[in-house]
N, C-alpha and C positions, 0 to 999 in steps of 0.2 A: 504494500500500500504506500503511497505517492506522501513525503511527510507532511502530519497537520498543519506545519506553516505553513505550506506552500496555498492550503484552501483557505487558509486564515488572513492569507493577503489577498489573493481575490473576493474572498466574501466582502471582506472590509473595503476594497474598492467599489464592491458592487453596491452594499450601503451609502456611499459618496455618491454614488451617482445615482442609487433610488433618495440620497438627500435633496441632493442640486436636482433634478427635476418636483419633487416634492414640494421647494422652498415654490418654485416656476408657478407648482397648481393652486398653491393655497393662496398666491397674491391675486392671481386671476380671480377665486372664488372666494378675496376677501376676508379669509381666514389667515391666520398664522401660528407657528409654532414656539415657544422659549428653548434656550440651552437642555433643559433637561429634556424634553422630549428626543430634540436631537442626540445626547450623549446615552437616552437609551436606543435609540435605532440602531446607533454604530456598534456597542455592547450586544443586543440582539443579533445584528449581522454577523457578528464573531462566534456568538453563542451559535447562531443556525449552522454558521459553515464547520463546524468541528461536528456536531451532530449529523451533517449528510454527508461529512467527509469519511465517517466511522461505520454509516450502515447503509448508506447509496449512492457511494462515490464510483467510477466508472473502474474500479478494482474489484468490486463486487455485479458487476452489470456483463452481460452480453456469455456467464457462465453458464446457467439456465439449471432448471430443475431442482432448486431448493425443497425442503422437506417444506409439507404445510401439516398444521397441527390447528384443529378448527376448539377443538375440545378445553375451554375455559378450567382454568385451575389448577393446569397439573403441576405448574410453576410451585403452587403448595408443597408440592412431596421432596423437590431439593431446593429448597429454601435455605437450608442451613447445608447440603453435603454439598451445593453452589451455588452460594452465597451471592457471587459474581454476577450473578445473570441474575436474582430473581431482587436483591437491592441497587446492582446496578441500572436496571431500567428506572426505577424506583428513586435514584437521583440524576438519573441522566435527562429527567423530564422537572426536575425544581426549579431550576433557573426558569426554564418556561410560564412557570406560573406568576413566578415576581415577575418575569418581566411585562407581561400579561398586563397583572395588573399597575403597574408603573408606567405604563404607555397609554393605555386605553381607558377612557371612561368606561366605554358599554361593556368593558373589561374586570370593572367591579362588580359584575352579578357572576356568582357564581358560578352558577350554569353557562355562562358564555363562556368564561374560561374552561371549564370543564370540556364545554364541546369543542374548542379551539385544540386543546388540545389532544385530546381525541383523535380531532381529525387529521393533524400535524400525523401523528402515529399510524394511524389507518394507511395515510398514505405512504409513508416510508414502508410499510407491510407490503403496499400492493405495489411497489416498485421493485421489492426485493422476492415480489416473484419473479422476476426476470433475471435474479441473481446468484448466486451461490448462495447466501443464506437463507435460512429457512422463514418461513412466514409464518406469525404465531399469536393468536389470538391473545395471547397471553403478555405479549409483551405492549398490546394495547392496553389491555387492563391493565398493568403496574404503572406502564405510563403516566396511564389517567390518574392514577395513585398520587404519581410523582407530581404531577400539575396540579392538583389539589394541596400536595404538603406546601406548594410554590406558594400557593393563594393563602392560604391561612399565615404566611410569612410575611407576604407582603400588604396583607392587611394589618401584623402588627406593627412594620415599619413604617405605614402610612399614621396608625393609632399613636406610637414614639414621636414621631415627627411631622406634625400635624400640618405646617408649614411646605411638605410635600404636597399635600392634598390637592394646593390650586394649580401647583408648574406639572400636575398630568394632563396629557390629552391634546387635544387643538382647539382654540379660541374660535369661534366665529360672531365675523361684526354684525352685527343688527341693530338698525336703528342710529349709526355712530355707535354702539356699544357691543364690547366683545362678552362674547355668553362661551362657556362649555361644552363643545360637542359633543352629542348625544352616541351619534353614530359615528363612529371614527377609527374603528376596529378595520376597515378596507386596506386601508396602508399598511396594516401589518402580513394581509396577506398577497399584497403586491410584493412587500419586500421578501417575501417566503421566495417568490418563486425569483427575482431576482436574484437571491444568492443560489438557490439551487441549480439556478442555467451556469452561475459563474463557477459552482463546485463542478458540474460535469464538464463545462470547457477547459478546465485546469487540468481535471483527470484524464481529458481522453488527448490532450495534447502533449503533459509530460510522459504519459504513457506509453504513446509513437516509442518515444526513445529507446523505454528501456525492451518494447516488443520488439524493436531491430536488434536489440541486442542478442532477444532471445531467440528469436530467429536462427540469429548464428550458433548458440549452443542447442538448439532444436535438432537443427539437421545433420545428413552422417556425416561423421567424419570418415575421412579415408584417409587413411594415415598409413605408409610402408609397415610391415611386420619385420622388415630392417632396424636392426641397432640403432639410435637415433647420432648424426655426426656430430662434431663438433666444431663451433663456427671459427672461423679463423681469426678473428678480430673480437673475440670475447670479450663481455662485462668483466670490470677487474675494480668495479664497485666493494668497496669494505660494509660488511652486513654484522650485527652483532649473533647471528644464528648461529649453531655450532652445525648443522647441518643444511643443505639449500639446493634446491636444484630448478634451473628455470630451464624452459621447451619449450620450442616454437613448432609444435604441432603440424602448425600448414606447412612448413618445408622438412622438418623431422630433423632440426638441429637445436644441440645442446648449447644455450647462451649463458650459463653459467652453470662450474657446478662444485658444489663445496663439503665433500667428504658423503657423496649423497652414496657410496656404498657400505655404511657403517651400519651395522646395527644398532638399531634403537627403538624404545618403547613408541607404538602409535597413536595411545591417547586416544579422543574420540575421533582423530580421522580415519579410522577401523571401521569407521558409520558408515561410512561410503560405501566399502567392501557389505556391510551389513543391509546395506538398501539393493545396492547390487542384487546379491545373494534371494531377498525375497521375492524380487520382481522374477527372479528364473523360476518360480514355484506359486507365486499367488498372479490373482486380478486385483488390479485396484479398488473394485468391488466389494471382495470378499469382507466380510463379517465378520468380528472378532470380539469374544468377551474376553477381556482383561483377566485372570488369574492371581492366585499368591504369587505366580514368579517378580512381581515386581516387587515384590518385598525381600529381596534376597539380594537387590543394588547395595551399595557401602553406604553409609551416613552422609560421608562429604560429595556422594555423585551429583551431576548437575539433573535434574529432572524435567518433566513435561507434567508433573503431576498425574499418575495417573494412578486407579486404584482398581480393588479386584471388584470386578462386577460393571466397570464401563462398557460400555457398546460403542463400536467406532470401527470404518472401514480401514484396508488396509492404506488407504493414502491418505486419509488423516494419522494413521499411524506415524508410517513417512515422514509429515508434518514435524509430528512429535518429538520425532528422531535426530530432523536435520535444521530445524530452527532452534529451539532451546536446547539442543542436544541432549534429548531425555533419555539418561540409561534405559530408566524402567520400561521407554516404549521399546530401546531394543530389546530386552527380552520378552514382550509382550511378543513383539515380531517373530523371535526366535522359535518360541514355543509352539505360535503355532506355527508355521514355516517347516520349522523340526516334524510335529507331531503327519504332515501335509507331506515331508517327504519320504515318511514313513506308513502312512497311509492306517495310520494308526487315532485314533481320534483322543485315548487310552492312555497314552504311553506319558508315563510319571514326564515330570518339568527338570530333570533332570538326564532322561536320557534324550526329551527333546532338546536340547541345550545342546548334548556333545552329538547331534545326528546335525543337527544346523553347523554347529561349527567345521565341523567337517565338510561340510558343503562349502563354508565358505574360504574353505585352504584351499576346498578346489577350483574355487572362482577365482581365489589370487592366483594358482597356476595358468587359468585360461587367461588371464590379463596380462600376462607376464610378470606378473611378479612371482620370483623364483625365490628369492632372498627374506620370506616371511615367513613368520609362524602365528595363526591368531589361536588364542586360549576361551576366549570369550568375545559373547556380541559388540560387546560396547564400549571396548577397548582400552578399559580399567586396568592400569599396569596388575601383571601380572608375570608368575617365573616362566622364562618360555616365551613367553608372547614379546614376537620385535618385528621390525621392519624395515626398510630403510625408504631414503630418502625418494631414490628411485623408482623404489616399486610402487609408493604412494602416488609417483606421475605418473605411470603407466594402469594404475585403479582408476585415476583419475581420469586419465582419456577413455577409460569402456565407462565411465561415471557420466561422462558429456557427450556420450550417444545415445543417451535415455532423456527422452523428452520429458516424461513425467518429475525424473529426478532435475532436472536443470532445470523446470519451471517451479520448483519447488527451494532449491536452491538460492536462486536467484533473487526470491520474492524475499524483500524485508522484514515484511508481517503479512501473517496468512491469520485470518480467522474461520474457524470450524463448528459447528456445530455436529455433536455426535447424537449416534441412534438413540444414545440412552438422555437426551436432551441436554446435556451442557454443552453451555458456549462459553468457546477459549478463544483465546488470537494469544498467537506465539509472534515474536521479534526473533530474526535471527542473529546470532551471537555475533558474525560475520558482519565486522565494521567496514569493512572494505563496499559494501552495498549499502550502507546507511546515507538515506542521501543526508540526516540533519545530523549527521556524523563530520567529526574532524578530520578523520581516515578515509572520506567519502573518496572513490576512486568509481568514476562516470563510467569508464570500458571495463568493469570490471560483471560478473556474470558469476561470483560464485565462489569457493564451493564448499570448504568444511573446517572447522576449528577444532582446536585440539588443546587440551590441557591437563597436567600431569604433575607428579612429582619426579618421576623418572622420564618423562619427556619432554618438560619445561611446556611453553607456550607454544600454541603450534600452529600452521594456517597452509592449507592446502586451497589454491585459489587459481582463480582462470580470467582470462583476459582478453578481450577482441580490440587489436591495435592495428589499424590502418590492414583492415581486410585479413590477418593473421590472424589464429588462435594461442593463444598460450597457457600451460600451465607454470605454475612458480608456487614450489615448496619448500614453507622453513618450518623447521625443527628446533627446539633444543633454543627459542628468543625466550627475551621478556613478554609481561604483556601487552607493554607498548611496542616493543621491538617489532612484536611478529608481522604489526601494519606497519610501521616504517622499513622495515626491512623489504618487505614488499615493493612499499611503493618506491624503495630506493632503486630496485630491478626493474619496475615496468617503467619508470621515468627515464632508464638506462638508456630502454629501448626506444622512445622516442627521439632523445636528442640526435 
């Protein structure tokens, strides 16, 4: 998803300019507004564009086939086991209601805010049926919840500060005399849809970008099964990595490369090999309940949250796996994957464990990686388990001929809705794709972090530079290191 700023300067432009026409209609019809009405419009305008930037922005649009759920209440039964979803709607609609009624006169009845807001909700619903999230009666009623806690706020802020009372609304002259308008709730639904054209022309234009990009990690690569060479005018850039290896893919030459056949622990870019590994045995489709194996991750794992008895396909798995880098969804994966390629439905979380991982030694052999050994899913140092430098870029090239893994990759923040009804959105750990990141790197496409005690910091990442592909992996950085060290290679390459 495209960063909130970016819809928070268009909405707030698009406020300016439903102001300055606004100012144009009320002199015409003899009406006028004070400062406050104005400093709540521009305030609203910011408030609306984070709200359609979060559930119908053009990140969520043109996906198709969201879950619908008509059935009122069921939001009740995880309330507290997800928290997130059933109080988050719940204050994501308050500002709504203060602002409601801190703008509008015909906005102090009740019910007019109640249906205002309502309707705001309704139709975020019926837009996201055109999108990957699910549409859900239920998050109209919390809503409406939430626009109610609004109102009952901003009536006690108007009861504190009485002195508010007169600077709401639009004056209109009668007689030489300016009165209260009665009706005056229209401008706020002009301004609705002005910031909402502005939130979809931000999305669908920074978007272009990063779908060219994915484009490129979309399609095959063909790449010689030749040793990759070595360029004759080599990067001889100083990197804080203890291990490093950069590939330029589209001609199959080595642009740097720093100790990358050493053994060493892989950390979570093991995940890669681990996504690999399922997509040869599942559909993205497939259905999955969660299990006790995710209780068998170490304390300090990085996780996705996940617990026994979630329902979730396996690409919101994927999700789980490759954004927050959730141990627990790779063994989720494992097990079943394991249990799938033993055709066994039965078979203890245990011996599905060592039936996947063996699978997935054999996928590092099919990639070329000769020089590994993995012990477990999720690539938790371990005795036994290493890799190197190399064989991580040669994962990584059979890693960027999977459309579904590189659109997943790629993506910033992906939000999910699973079968058993929670909604999550994961951020990917992966700064190099952050566009409100300091590490932001524009040609960059991806692809997996890694962190350890025995593997230091780690970042396994790919790069479209003037019609090349590249991968470039370090090992064994800090955690600032592992993005400056990066972007101290791909910068290499441009000069």
């Amino acid at each position: 998803m495209q960063g909130v700023t970016e819809y928070l300067f268009s909405g707030f432009a698009a406020s300016i300019l439903f102001l300055l026409i606004s100012t144009i209609r009320l002199r015409i019809k003899n009406e006028k507004s004070n400062w406050f009405w104005r400093l709540m419009i521009l305030i609203s305008g910011l408030y609306l564009s984070a709200v359609f930037s979060l559930t119908v922005s053009p990140d969520f649009v043109l996906h198709g086939g969201g879950n619908i759920n008509l059935m009122p209440f069921e939001a009740l039964s995880t309330a507290f086991s997800n928290p997130l979803n059933f109080f988050g709607n719940i204050i994501l609609f308050m500002p709504l209601g203060v602002l409601l009624v801190l703008l509008s006169n015909k906005c102090q009845k009740l019910h007019i805010t109640l249906l205002a807001g309502a309707g705001l909700s309704l139709m975020i619903e019926l837009l996201q049926l055109f999108g990957a999230r699910s549409t859900d009666i239920d998050d109209i009623i919390l809503n409406t919840i939430g626009t109610l806690c609004g109102f009952i706020i901003a009536k006690i802020i108007l009861y504190r500060l009485p002195h508010l009372r007169k600077k709401v609304g639009i004056l209109k002259q009668v007689d030489g005399k300016y009165y209260r308008k009665r009706h005056d709730a229209g401008g706020i639904v002009v301004l609705v849809v002005f910031v909402l054209v502005a939130v979809y022309i931000t999305g669908y234009t920074e978007k272009s970008d990063h779908l060219q990009s994915a484009e490129v990690s979309n399609q095959d690569i063909e790449v010689s099964e030749q040793s990759p060479k070595m360029q004759t005018e080599e990067i001889s850039e100083a990197i804080s990595a203890t291990n490093a290896y950069l590939w330029n893919i589209s001609s199959n030459t080595i642009l740097y490369d720093k100790e990358s056949n050493q053994q060493i622990a892989p950390a979570s870019t093991a995940k890669m090999l681990t996504a690999l590994t399922v997509l040869d045995y599942c559909d993205e489709d497939d259905k999955v309940t969660v299990g006790q194996e995710v209780q068998q991750i170490a304390e300090d794992a990085s996780r996705a949250w996940l617990y026994p008895g979630n329902e979730l396909t396996i690409r919101q798995l994927l999700d789980a796996l490759l954004l927050p880098s959730g141990n627990d969804a790779a063994y989720a994966l494992a097990v079943y994957t394991g249990r799938k390629i033993c055709s066994d439905d039965d078979l203890s979380i245990d011996e599905a464990i060592r039936a996947f991982v063996k699978a997935m030694n054999e996928k590092a052999a099919d990639c070329g990686a000769d020089d590994s050994n993995f012990i477990n899913p999720d690539g938790y140092d371990a005795d036994g388990q290493y890799t190197t430098a190399y064989d991580l870029a040669r994962i990584a090239r059979k890693f960027l001929k999977s459309k579904t893994l590189c659109a997943i990759a790629g993506s910033y923040c992906i939000s999910d809705d699973w079968l058993s009804g929670q909604q999550i959105t994961y951020n990917n750990t992966n700064e190099l794709i952050n566009p409100e990141g300091q590490y932001y790197y524009q040609c960059a496409i991806g692809l997996k972090t890694g962190n350890s005690e025995k593997a230091g910091s780690c970042l396994v990442s790919s790069a479209y530079i003037d019609n090349d592909l590249y991968v470039c992996v370090v090992m064994g950085s800090t955690e600032e290191g592992r993005w400056t060290d990066s972007l101290t290679l791909y910068n290499a390459i441009e000069q």
